[in-house]
KETI-206184 format. One record per residue (C-alpha): residue in three letters; x, y, z. Coordinates in steps of 0.02 Angstrom, whole numbers, plus 32768, in hexadecimal, padded with zeros to 4 digits. Layout:
N
ALAXYZ
...
END
This chain:
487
UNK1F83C2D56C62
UNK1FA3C28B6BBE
UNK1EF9C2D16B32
UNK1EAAC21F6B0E
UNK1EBAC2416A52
UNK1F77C24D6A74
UNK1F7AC19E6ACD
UNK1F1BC1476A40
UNK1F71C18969A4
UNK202FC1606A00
UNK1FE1C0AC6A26
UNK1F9CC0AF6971
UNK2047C0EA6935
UNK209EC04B69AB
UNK2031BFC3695B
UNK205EBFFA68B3
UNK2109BFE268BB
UNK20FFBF486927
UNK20A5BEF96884
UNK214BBF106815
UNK21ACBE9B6870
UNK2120BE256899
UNK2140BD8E6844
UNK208BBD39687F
UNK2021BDB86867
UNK2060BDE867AD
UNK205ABD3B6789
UNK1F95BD4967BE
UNK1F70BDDC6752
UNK1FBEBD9466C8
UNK1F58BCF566D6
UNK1EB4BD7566D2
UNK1EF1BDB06632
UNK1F23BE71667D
UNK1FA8BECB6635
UNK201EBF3E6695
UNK1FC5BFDD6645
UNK1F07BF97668F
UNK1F68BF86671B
UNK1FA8C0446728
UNK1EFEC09066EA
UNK1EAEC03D677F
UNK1F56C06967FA
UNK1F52BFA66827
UNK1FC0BF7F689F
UNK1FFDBEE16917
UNK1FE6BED669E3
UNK2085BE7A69FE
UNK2070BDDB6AA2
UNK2099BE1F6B2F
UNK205DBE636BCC
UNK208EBF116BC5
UNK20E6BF446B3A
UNK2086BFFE6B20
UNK2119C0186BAF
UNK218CC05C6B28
UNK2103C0D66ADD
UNK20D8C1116B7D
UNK2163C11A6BF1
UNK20F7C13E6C88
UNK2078C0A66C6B
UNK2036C0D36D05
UNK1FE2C16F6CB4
UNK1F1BC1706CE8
UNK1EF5C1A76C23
UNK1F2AC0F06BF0
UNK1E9AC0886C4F
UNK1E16C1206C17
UNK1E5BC0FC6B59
UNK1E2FC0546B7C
UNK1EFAC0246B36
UNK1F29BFCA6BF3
UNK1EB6BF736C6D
UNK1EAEBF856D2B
UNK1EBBBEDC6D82
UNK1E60BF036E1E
UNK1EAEBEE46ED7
UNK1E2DBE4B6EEB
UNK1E52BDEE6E46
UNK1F0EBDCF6E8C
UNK1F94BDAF6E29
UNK2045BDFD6E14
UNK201BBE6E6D97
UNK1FA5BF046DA2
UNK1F9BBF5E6CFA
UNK1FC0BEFD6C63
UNK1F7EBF376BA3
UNK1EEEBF1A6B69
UNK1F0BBED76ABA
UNK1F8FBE3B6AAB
UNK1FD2BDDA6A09
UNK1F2DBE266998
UNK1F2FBE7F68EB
UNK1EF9BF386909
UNK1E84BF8D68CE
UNK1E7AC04568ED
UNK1DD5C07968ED
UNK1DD0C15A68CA
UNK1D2EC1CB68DB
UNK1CEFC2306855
UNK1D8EC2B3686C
UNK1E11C2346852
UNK1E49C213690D
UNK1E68C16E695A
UNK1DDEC13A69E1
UNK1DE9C0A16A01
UNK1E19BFF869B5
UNK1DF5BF416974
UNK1E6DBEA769A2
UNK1E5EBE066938
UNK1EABBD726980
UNK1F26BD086915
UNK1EFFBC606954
UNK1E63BC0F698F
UNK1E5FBC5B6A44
UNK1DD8BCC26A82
UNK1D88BD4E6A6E
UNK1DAABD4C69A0
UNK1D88BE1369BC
UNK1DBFBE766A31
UNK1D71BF2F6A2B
UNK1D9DBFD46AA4
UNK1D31BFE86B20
UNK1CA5C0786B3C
UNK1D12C1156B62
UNK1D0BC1D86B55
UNK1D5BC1D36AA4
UNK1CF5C12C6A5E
UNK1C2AC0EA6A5B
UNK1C0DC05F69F4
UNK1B60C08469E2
UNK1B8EC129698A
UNK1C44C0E66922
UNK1C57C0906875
UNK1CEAC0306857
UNK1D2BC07667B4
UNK1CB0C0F66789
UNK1D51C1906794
UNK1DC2C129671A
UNK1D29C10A66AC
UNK1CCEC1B16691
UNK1D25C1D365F0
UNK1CF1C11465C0
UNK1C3EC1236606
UNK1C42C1D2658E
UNK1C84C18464ED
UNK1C01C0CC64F2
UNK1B65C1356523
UNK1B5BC0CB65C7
UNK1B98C07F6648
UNK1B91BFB66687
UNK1B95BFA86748
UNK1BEBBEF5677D
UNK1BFEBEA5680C
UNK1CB9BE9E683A
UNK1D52BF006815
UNK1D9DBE5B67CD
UNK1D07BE776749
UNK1D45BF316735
UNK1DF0BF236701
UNK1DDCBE8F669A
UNK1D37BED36639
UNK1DBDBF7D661C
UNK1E52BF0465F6
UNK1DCCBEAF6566
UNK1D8CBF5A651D
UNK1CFABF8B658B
UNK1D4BC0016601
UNK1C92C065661E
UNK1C80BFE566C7
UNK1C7BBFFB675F
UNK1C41BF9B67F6
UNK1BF1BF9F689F
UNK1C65BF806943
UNK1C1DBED4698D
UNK1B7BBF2B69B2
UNK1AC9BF3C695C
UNK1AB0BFDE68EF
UNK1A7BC04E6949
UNK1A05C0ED68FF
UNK1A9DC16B6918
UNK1AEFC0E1689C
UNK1A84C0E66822
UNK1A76C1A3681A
UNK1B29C1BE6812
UNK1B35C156677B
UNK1AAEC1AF671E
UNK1AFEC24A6743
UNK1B80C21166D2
UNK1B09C1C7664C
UNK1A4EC1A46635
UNK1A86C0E765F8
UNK1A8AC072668E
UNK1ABFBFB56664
UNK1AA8BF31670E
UNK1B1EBEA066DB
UNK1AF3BE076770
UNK1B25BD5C6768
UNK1A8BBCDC6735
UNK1A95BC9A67FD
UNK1A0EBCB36869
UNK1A7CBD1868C5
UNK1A81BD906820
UNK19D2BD826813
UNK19C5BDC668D8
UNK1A57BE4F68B3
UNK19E9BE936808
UNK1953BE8D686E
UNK19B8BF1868E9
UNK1A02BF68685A
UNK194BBF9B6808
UNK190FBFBA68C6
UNK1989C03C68C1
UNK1965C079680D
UNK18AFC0956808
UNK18B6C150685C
UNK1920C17167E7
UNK18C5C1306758
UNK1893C1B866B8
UNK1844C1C36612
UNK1909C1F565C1
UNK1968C17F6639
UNK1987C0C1660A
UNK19ACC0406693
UNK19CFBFA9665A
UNK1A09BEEE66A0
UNK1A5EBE6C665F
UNK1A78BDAD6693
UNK1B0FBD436656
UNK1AE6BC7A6644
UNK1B02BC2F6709
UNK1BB8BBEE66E0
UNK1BF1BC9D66A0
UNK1C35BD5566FF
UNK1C67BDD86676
UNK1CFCBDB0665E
UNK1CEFBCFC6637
UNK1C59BD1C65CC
UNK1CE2BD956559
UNK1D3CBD1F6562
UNK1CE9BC8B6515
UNK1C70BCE764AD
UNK1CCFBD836471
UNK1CB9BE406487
UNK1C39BE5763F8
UNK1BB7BDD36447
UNK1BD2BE1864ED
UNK1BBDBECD6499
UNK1B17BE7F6456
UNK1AEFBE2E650E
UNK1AEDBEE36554
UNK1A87BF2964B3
UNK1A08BE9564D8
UNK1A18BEC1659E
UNK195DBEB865D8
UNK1900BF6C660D
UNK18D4BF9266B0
UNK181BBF8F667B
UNK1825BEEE663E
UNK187FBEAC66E4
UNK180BBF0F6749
UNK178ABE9B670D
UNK17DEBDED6707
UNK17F9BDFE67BB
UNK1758BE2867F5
UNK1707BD98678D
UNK1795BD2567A5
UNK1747BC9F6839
UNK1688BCC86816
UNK1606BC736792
UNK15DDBD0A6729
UNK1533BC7D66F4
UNK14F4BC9867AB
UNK14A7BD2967F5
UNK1510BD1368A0
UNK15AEBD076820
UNK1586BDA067C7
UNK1552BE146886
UNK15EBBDD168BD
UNK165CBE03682D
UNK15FDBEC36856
UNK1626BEA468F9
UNK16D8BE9068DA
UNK16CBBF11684C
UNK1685BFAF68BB
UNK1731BFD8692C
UNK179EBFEA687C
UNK171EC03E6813
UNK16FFC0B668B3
UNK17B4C0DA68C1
UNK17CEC10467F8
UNK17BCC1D067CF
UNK171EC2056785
UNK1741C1EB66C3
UNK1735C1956627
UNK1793C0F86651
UNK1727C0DC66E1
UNK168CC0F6666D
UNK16D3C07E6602
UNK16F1C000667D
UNK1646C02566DE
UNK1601BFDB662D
UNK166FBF4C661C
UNK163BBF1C66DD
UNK157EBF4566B0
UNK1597BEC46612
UNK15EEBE37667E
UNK156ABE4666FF
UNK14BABE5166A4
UNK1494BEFF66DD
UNK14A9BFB066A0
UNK152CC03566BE
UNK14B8C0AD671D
UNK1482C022679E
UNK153EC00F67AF
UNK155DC0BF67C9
UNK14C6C0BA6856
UNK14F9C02268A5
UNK15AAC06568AF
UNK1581C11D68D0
UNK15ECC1486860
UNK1611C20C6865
UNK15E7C24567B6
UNK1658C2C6675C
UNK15AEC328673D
UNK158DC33D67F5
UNK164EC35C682B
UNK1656C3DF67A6
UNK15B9C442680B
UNK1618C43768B3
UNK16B9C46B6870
UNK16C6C50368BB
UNK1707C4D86964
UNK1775C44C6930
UNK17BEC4DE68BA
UNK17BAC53E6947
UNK182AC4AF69A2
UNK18A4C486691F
UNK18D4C54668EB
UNK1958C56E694E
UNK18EBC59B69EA
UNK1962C5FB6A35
UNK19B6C5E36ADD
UNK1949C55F6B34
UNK195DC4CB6A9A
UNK1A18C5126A87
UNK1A1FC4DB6B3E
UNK19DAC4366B2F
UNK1A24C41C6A98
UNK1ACBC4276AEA
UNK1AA8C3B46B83
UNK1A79C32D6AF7
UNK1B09C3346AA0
UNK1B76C33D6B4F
UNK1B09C2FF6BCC
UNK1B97C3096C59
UNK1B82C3B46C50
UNK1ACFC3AC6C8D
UNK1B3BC3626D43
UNK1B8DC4286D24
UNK1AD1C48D6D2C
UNK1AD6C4FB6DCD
UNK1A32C5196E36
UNK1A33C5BF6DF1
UNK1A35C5A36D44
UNK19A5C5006D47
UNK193EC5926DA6
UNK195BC6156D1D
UNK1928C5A06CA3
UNK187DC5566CF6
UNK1851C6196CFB
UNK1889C6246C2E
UNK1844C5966BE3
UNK17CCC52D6C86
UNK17AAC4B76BE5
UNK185BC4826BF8
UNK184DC4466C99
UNK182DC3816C87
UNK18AFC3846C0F
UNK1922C3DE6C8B
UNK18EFC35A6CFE
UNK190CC2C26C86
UNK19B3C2E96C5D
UNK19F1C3046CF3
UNK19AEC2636D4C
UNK19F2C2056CA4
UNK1AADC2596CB9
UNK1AABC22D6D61
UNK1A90C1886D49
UNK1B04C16F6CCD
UNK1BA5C1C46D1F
UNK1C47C1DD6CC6
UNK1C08C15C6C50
UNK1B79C1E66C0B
UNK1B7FC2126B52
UNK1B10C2326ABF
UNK1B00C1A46A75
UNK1ACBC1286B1E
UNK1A6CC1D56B54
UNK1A1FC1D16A9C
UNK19E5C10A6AAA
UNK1994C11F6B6F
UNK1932C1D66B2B
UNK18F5C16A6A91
UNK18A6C0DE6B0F
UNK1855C1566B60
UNK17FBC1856AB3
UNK1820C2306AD9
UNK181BC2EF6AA9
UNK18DDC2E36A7C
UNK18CBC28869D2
UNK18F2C31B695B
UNK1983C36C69CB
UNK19C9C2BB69BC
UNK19C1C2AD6910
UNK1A0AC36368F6
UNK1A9EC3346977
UNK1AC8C29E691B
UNK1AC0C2F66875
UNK1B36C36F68A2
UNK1C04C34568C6
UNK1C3AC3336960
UNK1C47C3CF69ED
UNK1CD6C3DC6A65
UNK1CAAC3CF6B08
UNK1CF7C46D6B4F
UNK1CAFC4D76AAE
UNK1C00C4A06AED
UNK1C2BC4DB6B92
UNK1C42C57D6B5D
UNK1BA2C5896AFB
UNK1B3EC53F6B86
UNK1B91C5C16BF9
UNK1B67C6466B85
UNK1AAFC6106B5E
UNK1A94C6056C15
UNK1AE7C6A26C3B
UNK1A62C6FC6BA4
UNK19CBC6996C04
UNK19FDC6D36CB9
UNK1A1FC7896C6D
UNK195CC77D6C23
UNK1905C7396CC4
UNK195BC7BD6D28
UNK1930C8596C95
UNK1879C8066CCA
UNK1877C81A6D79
UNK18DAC8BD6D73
UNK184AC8FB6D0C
UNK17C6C8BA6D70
UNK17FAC90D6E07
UNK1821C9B56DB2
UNK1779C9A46D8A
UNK1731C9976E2C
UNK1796CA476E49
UNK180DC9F46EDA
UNK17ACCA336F62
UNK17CEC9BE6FE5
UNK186EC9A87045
UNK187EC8F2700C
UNK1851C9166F5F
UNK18FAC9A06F47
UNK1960C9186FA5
UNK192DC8976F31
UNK1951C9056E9D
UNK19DFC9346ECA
UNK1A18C86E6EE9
UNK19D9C84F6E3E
UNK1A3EC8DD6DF5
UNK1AE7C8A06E39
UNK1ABDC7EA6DF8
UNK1A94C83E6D53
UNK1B42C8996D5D
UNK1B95C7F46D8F
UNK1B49C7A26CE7
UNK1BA5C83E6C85
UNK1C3FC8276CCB
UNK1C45C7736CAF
UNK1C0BC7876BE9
UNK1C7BC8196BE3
UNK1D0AC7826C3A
UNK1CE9C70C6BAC
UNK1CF8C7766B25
UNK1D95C7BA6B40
UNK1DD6C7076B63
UNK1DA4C6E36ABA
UNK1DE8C7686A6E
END
């Protein structure tokens, strides 16, 4: 069957060419203000009307990788109608949207008229997770490199036309809230965050999400920062009417996460009353408890204590605030966790990152590993009941949002996953299969020893042995397999 990757960039490949002769749609662009050469950066491209015109990319249309790409749709057998497969995206500017390598995953459809739904995105597949994707961010990183930061909008209309008027360091978020995997892939690419929301209530609601997902990620040498345009303006518009400089100054003036922090937890109370002021703690204690021990929460521990009539160390005991102090005593064993323990956190690590292949564990090899590491077990457990549940549909980053609910121990393996690029699935099988191979090998070096030690006196203790030894031999063989398949 056709690689996914394959289907997308052909598709990708179609829609660009469609856009040449499309009268309408360059007529659109053109009345955005986009050149041809925005237009090529971003590989824009035109869905022409249409029920099933990806027929002359793909001359079987029937192929089963089309409906997983999310390019055709499936009508069912109960919905009627003549036609059962027809494509997904019809008379829309397209928007290829690429991961951090450069490959298309999925897209964005803008209608030309009025109709509805204005945007159109790909749905949830193997290849694309909007809750882990920026629109943008690959054709900006040289931008985001050269301005010192990055401004994160909210639509690919805002995107191309920000780039077409000199600010090509945006990037957007795919018709979804940030999400913490979001925000940490952008400050892997600079420590300068800039939230740009529409004055609405509904960009209000949106920036409230956005520092939701920021304040984990929150440090003393990182700067998050959100701006809000006047009610009647997006980005574009704003550049428009008021020029690049002042909307260069906008961004400079954009107001610090600190600062926000505080505006919203004081925003409906009366700071003059002492219910106003316990209420804005109330609302105050979740964010404060979910910022990193540092100096910015220090800082905005005082601020709060200020606002509120009390002092920063009743804050930190109301709160229970871990102190740095304190964390620094027990760092041993969270030392002990992060360093690359071994096998066992290898292992999780790897059914995190590709939680179907938790559905893959054998009896054998969960066994082995309750005898390595019994620690692991509830994690075992967790993962497995969550991949379950989620079916073909399971990857990191919806696996990543349930294990964060839960408040769990998975925090810093998340963070390291999502700081690191992307792993093929079929290269993590092979380190899983190794890893457990290296755990089943140690457990069975145990009990080999054991009953050596015991001096194999009893008839069931040489036939055990001897069971164990041709397991052992069977590991061998199979490492001894691998490598030469490698080789």
């Amino acid at each position: 069957s056709m690689a996914l990757t394959d289907a997308m960039t052909r598709a990708c490949d179609f829609y660009r060419q469609q856009l040449r002769g499309a009268e309408r749609a360059k007529t659109y662009l053109i009345g955005r203000g986009l050149t041809g050469e925005v237009a090529a950066r971003y590989g824009m491209g035109y869905a022409p009307e249409g029920w099933d015109n990806l027929r002359s990319v793909f001359p079987d249309y029937e192929l089963g990788a089309l409906v997983e790409a999310g390019l055709v749709i499936d009508r069912s057998e109960e919905e009627g109608g003549g036609r059962k497969r027809y494509d997904r995206f019809r008379d829309r500017i397209m928007f290829p949207i690429r991961n951090t390598k450069g490959q298309v995953i999925g897209f964005g459809g803008r209608i030309l008229d009025s109709g509805e739904p204005k945007y159109l995105n790909s749905p949830e597949t193997p290849l694309f997770q909007k809750g882990s994707e920026l629109y943008g961010l690959f054709e900006a990183r040289q931008a985001i490199r050269e301005a010192g930061y990055v401004l994160v909008t909210e639509g690919y209309m805002d995107v191309v036309a920000l780039a077409q008027l000199g600010f090509p360091q945006a990037v957007a978020t795919l018709g979804t809230a940030c999400t913490p995997i979001h925000v940490q892939k952008l400050l892997r690419q600079t420590d300068h965050v800039v939230f740009s929301f529409d004055g609405d209530a509904a960009g209000r609601r949106a920036a409230r999400r956005a520092l939701d997902a920021s304040l984990p990620h929150a440090s003393d040498n990182k700067t998050i920062k959100f701006l809000f345009l006047p009610t009647e303006h997006d980005p574009d518009s704003y550049v428009r009417e008021m020029g690049a400089q002042a909307f260069a100054q906008q961004i400079a003036d954009a107001m610090p996460l600190s600062q926000f922090l505080l505006k919203e937890v004081a925003a409906d109370n009366d700071l003059n009353t002492p219910e106003g002021r316990a209420r804005t703690q109330f609302d105050a204690k979740p964010l404060l408890q979910a910022l990193p021990a540092s100096s910015l929460r220090l800082q905005i521990v005082r601020s709060l204590a200020q606002l509120t009539q009390t002092t920063p160390a009743e804050i930190e005991a109301l709160f229970e605030l871990a102190q740095p102090i304190a964390r620094a005593k027990a760092a041993p064993p969270k030392a002990r966790r992060s360093a690359p323990l071994g096998l066992e956190r290898q292992i999780i690590k790897l059914l995190v990152a590709h939680p179907a292949l938790a559905a893959e564990l054998d009896a054998a090899a969960i066994a082995a590993l309750t005898v390595f590491a019994p620690e692991l077990k509830p994690m075992l457990e967790q993962l497995a009941a969550l991949s379950n549940d989620m079916g073909a549909h399971a990857n990191f980053a919806t696996l990543a949002e349930h294990l964060r609910a839960t408040g769990s121990d998975f925090d810093p393996l998340i963070a390291e996953i999502a700081a690191e690029s992307e792993s093929e699935i079929d290269t993590a099988r092979l380190e899983l299969a190794g890893a457990l191979r290296q755990i089943k090998t140690k457990v069975l070096k145990d009990q080999l020893d054991q009953l050596s030690a015991r001096g194999l006196k009893t008839e069931e203790d040489r036939f055990q042995f001897r069971e164990l030894m041709l397991q052992q031999e069977q590991l061998r063989r199979q490492a001894e397999a691998e490598i030469a398949r490698r080789l």
